[in-house]
MIKOL-733492 format. One record per residue (C-alpha): x, y, z; residue number from 1. Coordinates in pm, 1 decimal. Example, Ala and Ser with C-alpha at 12.3 -4.5 7.8 and 13.67 -1.06 7.14 Angstrom:
BEGIN
          u          v          w     k
     1230.0     -450.0      780.0     1
     1367.0     -106.0      714.0     2
//
This chain:
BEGIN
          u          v          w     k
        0.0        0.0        0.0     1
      131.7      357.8     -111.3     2
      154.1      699.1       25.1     3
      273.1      824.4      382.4     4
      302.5      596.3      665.7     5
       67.5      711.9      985.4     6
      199.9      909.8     1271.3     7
      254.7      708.1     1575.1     8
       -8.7      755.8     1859.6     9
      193.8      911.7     2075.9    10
      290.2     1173.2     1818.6    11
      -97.0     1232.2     1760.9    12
     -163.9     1280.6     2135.3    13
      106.1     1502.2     2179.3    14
       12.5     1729.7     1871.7    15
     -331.1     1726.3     1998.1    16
     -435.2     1549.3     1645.3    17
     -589.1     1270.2     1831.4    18
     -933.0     1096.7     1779.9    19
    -1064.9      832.5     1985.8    20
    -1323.3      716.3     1757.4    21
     -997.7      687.7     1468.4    22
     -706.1      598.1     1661.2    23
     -815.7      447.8     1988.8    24
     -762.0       52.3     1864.9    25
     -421.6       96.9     1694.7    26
     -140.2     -154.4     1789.8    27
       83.6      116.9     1841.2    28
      -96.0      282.7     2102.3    29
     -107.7      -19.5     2374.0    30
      299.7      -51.6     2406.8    31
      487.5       56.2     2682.4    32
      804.0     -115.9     2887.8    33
     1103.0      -70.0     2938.5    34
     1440.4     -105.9     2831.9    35
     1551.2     -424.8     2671.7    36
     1883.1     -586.7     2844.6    37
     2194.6     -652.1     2627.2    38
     2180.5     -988.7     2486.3    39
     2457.6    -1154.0     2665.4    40
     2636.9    -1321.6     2350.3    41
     2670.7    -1020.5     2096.7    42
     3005.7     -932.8     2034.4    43
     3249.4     -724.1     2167.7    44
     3112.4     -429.4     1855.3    45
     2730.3     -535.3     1876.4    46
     2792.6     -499.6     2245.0    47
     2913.7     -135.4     2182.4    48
     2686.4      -76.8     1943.0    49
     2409.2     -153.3     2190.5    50
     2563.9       52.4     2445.5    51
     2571.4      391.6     2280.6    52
     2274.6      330.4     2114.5    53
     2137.8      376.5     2444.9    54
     2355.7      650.2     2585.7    55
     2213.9      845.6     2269.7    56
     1838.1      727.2     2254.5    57
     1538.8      880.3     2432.1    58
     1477.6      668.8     2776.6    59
     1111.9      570.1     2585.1    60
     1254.2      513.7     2228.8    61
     1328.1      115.7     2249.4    62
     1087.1      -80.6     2461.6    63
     1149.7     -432.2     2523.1    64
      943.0     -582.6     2240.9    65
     1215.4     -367.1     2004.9    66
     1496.6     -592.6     2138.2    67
     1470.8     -832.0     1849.3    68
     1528.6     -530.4     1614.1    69
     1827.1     -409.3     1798.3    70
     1984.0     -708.8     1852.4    71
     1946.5     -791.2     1477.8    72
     2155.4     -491.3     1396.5    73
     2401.3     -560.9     1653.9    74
     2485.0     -933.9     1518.1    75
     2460.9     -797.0     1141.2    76
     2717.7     -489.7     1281.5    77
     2913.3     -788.4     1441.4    78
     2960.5     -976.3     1125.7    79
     3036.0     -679.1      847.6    80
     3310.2     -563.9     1122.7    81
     3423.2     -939.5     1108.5    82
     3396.4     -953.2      710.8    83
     3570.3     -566.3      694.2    84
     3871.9     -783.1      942.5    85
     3903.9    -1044.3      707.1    86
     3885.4     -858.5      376.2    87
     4187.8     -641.2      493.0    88
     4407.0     -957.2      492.4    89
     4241.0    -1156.3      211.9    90
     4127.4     -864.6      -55.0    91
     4004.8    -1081.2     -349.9    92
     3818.3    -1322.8     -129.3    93
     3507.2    -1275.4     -336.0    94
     3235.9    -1470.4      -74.2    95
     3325.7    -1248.6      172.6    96
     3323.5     -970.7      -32.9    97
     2961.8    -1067.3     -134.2    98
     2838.8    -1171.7      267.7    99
     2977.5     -816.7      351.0   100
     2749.3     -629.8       64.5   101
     2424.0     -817.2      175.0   102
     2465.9     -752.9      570.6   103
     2554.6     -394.3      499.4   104
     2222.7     -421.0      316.1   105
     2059.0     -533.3      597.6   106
     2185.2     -354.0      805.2   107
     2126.2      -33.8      618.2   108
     1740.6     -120.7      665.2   109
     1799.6     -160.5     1057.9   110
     1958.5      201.3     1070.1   111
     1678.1      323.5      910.1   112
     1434.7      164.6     1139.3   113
     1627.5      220.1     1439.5   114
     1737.3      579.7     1372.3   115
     2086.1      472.1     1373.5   116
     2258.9      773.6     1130.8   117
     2134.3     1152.2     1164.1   118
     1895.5     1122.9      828.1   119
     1690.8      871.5     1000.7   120
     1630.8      996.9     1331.4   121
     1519.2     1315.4     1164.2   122
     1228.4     1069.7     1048.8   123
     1190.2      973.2     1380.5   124
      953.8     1215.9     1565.6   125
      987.3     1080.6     1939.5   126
      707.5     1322.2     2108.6   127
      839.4     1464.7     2452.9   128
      677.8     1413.8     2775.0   129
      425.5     1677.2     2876.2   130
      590.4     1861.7     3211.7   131
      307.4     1900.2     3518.5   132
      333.8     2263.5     3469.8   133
      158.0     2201.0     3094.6   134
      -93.7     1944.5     3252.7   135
     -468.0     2117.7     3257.9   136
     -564.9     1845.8     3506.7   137
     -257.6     1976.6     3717.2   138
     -304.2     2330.9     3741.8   139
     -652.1     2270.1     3833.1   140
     -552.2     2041.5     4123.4   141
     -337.9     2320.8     4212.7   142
     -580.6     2598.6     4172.3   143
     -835.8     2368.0     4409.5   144
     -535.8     2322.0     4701.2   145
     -461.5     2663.0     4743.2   146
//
């Protein structure tokens, strides 16, 4: 199917372009979690990429049911460093050369997902949190207390 993709719940709530009646049973809306844990066999550069992916991210960008996603990306980084290794010793090894083309591929796609390079996290509109000074509900609580 063509044309844009939607906007994520979260980004409709927070630009006030919400509808109930529209958007209320979207899969998108019922996920929440927290942060996935670090797959304990990645590699030593899948384990670093995992690591600053999270040192740059939003707290509420990757929930747990993203893990699968991220550790994809990590094992495909793990093996085109491993391939990049090998091909600096053994140049005309053409399999490699061909293994290293198709994860870079993949991988590619993960970035894009993920928001891995600057281009793609431009995509990615992460809404931020409303502060309790913005919450109506909030200054009405506070109105009623004093």
């Amino acid at each position: 199917m063509g044309g844009r993709p939607p906007k994520p719940t979260a980004k409709l709530k927070h630009e006030g372009g919400y509808r109930a009646d529209r958007h209320a049973t979207r899969a998108d809306a019922s996920f929440s979690g927290s942060r996935p844990n670090m797959p304990a066999n990645l590699g030593e550069r899948g384990k670093l990429l995992w690591s600053t992916y999270f040192e740059c991210a939003p707290d509420d960008m990757l929930i747990q049911i993203d893990a699968a996603a991220l550790e994809d990306a990590c094992r495909t980084w793990d093996r085109i460093c491993a391939y990049q290794d090998y091909l600096a010793s053994e140049p005309l090894e053409f399999k490699v050369q061909r293994a290293l083309i198709q994860d870079q591929r993949i991988f590619i796609a993960y970035s894009a997902k993920l928001g891995l390079t600057p281009v793609d996290r431009a995509k990615l509109h992460v809404p931020s949190k409303p502060k309790d000074d913005d919450n109506p509900l909030a200054k009405l609580r506070a109105m009623r207390a004093s």
